[in-house]
VMD Tcl script that builds the backbone (N, CA, C; Angstrom):
set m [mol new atoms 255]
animate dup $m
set s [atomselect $m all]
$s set {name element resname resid chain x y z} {
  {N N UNK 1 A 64.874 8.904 123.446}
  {CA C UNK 1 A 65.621 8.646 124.666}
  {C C UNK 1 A 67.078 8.371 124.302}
  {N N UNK 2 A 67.992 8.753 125.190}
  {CA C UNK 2 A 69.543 9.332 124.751}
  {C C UNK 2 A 69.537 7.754 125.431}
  {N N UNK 3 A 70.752 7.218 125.064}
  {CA C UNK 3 A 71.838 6.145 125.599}
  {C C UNK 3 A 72.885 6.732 126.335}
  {N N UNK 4 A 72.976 6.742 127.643}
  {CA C UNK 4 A 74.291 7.101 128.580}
  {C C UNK 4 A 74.551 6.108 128.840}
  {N N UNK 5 A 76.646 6.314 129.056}
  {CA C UNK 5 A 77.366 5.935 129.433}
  {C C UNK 5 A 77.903 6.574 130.723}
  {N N UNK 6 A 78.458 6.143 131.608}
  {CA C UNK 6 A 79.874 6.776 132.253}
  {C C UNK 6 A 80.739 5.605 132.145}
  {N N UNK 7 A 81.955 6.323 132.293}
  {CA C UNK 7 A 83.089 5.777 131.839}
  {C C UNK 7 A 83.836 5.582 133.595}
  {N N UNK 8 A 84.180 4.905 134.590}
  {CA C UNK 8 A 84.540 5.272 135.436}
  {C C UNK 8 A 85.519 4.529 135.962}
  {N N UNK 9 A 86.310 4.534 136.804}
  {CA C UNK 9 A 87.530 3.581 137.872}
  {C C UNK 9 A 87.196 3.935 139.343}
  {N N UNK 10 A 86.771 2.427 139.646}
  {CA C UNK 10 A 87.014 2.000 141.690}
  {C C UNK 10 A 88.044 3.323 142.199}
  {N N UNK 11 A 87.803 3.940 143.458}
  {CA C UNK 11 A 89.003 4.555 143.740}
  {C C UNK 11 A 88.551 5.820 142.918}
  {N N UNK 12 A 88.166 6.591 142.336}
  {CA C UNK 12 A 88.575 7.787 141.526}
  {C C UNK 12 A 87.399 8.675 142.242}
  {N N UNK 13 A 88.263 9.768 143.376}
  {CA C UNK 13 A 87.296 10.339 143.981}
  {C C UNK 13 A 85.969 11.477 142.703}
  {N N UNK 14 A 86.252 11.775 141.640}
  {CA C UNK 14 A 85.518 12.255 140.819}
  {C C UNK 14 A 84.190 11.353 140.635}
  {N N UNK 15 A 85.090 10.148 140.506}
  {CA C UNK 15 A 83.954 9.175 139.489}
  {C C UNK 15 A 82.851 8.599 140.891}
  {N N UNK 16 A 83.550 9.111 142.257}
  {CA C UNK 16 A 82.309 8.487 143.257}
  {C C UNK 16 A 81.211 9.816 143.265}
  {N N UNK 17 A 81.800 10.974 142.734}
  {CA C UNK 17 A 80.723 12.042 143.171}
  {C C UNK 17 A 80.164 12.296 142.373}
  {N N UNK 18 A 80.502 11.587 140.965}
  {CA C UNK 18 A 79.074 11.679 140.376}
  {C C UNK 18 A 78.385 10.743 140.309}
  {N N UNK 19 A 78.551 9.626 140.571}
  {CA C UNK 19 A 78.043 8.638 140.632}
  {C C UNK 19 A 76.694 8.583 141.934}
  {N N UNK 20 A 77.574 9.609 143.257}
  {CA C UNK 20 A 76.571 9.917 144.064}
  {C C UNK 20 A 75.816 11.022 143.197}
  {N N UNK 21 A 75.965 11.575 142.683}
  {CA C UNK 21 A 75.068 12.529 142.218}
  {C C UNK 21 A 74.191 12.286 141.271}
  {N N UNK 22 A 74.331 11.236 140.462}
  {CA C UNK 22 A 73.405 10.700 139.815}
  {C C UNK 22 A 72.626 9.862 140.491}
  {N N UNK 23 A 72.711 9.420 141.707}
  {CA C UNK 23 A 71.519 8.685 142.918}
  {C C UNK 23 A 70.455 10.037 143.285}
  {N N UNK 24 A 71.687 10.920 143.685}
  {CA C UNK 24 A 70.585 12.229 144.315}
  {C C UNK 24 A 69.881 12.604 143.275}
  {N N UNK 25 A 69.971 12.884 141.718}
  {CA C UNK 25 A 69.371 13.784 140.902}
  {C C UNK 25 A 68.314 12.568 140.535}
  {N N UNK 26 A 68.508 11.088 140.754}
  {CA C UNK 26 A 67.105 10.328 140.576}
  {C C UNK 26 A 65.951 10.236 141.947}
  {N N UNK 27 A 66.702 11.054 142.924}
  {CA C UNK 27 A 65.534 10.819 143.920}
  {C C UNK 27 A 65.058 11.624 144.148}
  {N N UNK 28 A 65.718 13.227 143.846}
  {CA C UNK 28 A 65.235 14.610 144.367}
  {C C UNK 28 A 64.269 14.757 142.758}
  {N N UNK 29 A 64.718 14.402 141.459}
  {CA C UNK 29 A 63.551 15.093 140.572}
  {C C UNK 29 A 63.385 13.608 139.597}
  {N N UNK 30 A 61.765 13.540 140.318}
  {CA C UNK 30 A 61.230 12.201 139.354}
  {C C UNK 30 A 61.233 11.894 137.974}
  {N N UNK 31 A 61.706 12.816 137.336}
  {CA C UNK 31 A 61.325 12.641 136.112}
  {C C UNK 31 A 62.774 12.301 135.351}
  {N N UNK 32 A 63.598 12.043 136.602}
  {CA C UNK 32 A 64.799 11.338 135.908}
  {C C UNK 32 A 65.269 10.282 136.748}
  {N N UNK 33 A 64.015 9.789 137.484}
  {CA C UNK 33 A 64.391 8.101 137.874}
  {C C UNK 33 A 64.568 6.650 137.167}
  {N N UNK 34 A 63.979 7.053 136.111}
  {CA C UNK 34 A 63.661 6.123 135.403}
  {C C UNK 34 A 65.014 5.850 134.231}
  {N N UNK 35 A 65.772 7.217 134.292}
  {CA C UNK 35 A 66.948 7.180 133.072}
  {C C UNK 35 A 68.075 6.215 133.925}
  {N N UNK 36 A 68.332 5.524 132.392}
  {CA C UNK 36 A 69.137 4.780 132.124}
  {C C UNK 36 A 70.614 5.052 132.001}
  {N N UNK 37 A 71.440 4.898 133.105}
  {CA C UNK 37 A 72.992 5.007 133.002}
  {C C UNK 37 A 73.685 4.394 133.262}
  {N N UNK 38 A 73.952 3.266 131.512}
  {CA C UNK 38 A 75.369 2.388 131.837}
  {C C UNK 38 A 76.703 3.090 132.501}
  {N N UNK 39 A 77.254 1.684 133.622}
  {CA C UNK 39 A 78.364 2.483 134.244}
  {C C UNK 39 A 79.073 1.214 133.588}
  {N N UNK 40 A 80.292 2.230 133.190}
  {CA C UNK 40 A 81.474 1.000 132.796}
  {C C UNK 40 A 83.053 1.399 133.222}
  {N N UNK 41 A 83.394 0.481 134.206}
  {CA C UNK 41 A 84.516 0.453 135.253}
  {C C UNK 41 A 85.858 0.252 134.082}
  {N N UNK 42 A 86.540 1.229 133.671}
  {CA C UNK 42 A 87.180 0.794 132.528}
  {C C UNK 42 A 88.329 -0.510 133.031}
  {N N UNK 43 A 88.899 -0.323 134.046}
  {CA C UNK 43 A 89.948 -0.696 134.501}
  {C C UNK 43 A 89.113 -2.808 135.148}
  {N N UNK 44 A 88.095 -2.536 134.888}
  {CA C UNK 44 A 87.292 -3.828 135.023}
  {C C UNK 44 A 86.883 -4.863 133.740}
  {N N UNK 45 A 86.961 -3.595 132.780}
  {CA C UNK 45 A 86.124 -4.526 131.484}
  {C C UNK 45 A 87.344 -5.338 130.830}
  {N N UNK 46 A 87.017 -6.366 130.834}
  {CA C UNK 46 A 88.255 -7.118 129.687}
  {C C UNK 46 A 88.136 -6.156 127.994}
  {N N UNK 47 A 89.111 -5.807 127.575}
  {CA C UNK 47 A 89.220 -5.557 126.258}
  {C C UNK 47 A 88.770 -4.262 125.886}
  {N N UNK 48 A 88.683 -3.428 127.233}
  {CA C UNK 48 A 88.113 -2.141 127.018}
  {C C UNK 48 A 88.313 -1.027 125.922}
  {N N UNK 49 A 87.311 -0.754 125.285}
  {CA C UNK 49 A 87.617 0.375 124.282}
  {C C UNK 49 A 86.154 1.066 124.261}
  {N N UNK 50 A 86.662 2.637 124.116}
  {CA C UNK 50 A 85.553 3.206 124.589}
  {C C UNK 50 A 85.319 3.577 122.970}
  {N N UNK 51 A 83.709 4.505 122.434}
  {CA C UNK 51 A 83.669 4.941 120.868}
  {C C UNK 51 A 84.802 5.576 120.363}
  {N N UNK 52 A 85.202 6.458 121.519}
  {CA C UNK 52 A 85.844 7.767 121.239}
  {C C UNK 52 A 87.079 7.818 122.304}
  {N N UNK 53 A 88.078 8.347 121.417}
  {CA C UNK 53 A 89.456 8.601 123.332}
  {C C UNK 53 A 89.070 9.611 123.795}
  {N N UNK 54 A 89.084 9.225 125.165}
  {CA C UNK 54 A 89.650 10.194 126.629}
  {C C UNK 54 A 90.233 9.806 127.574}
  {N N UNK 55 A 90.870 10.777 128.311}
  {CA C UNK 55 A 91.599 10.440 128.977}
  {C C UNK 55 A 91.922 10.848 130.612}
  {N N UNK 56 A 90.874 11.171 130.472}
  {CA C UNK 56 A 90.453 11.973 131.976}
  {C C UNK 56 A 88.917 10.383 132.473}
  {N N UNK 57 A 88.588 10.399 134.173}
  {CA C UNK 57 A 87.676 9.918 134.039}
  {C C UNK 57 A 87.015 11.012 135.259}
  {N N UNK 58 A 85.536 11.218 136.039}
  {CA C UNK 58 A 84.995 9.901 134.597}
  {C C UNK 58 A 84.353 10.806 133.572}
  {N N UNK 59 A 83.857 10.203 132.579}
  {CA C UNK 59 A 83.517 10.862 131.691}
  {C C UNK 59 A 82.326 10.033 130.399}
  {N N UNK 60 A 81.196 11.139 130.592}
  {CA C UNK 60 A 79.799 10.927 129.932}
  {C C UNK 60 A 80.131 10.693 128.449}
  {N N UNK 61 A 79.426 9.660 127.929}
  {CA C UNK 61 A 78.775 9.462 126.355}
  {C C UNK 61 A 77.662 9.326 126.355}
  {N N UNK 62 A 76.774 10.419 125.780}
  {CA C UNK 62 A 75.901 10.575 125.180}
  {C C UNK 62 A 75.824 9.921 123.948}
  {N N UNK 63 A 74.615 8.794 123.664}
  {CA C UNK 63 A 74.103 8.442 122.152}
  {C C UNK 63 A 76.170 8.155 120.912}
  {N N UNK 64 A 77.199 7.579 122.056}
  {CA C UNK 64 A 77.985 7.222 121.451}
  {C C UNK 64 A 79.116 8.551 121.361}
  {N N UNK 65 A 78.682 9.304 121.998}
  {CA C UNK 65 A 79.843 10.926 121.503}
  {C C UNK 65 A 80.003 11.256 122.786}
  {N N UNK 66 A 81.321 12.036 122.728}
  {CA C UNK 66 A 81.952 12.186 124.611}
  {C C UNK 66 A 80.818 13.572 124.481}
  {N N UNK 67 A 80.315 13.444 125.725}
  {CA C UNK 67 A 79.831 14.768 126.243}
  {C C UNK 67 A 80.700 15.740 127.447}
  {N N UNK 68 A 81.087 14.712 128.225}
  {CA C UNK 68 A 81.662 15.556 129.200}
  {C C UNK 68 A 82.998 14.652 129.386}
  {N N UNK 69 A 83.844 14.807 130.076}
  {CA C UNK 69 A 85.338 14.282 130.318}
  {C C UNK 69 A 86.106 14.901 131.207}
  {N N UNK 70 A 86.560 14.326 132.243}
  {CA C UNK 70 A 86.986 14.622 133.584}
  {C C UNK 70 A 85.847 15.359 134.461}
  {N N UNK 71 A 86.654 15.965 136.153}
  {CA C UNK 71 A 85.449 16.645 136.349}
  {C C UNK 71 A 84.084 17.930 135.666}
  {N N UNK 72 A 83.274 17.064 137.036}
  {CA C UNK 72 A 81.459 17.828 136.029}
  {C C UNK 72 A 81.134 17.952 137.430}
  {N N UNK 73 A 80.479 18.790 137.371}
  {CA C UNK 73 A 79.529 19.343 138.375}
  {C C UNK 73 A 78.133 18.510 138.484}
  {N N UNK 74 A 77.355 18.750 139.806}
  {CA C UNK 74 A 76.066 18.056 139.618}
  {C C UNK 74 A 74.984 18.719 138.464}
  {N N UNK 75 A 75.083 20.298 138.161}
  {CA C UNK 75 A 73.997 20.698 137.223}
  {C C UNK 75 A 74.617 20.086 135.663}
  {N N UNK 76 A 75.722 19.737 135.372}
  {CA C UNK 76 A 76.185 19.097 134.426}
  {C C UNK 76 A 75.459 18.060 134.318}
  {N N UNK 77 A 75.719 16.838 135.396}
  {CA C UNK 77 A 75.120 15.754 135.228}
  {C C UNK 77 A 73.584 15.737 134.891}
  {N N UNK 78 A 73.210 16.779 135.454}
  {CA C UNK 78 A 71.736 16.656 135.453}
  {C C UNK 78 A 71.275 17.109 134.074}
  {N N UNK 79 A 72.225 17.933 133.125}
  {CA C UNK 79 A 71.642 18.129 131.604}
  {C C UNK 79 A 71.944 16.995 130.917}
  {N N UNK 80 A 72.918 16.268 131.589}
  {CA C UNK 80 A 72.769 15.151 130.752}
  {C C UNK 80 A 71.914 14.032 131.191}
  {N N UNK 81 A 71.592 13.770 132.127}
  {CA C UNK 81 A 70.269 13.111 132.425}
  {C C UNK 81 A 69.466 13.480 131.698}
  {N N UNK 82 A 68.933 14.875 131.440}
  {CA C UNK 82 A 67.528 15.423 130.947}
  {C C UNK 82 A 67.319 14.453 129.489}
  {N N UNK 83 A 68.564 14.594 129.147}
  {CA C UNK 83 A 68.566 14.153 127.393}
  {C C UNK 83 A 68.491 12.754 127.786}
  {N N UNK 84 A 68.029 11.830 128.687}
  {CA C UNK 84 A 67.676 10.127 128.815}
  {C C UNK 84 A 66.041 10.494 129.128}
  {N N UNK 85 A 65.655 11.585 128.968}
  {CA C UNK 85 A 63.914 11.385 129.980}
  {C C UNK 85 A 63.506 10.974 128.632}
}
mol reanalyze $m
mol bondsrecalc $m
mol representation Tube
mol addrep $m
């Protein structure tokens, strides 16, 4: 089982649609309700530092390595879900 991240900021119309899209892809296919996706509000965390720079949000870490960065589509999100089942 993969460790996800998103990386995201309040306000960032990207970071709300995937964020909705990771609600829809846990209710429309069961077998990724159960995955685990830390959300971390960068502009919230005291002392923020992510593994790796980017600079776009929001943007996926997979198991510690950027996977995706700036906009993603919902079938995006959803390969990276697969890799948390």
């Amino acid at each position: 089982m993969a460790n996800i991240t998103l990386y995201h900021f309040e306000g960032c119309p990207a970071c709300a649609r995937a964020k909705e899209w990771i609600s829809q892809l846990k209710t429309e296919k069961p077998e990724l309700a159960k995955v685990n996706v830390e959300m971390v509000d960068v502009h919230k965390t005291p002392n923020f530092r992510a593994p790796e720079p980017f600079y776009y949000v929001p943007t996926f870490f997979v198991n510690g390595k950027k996977a995706v960065e700036g906009e993603v589509t919902k079938d995006g999100i959803e390969r990276i879900l697969r890799q948390g089942v």
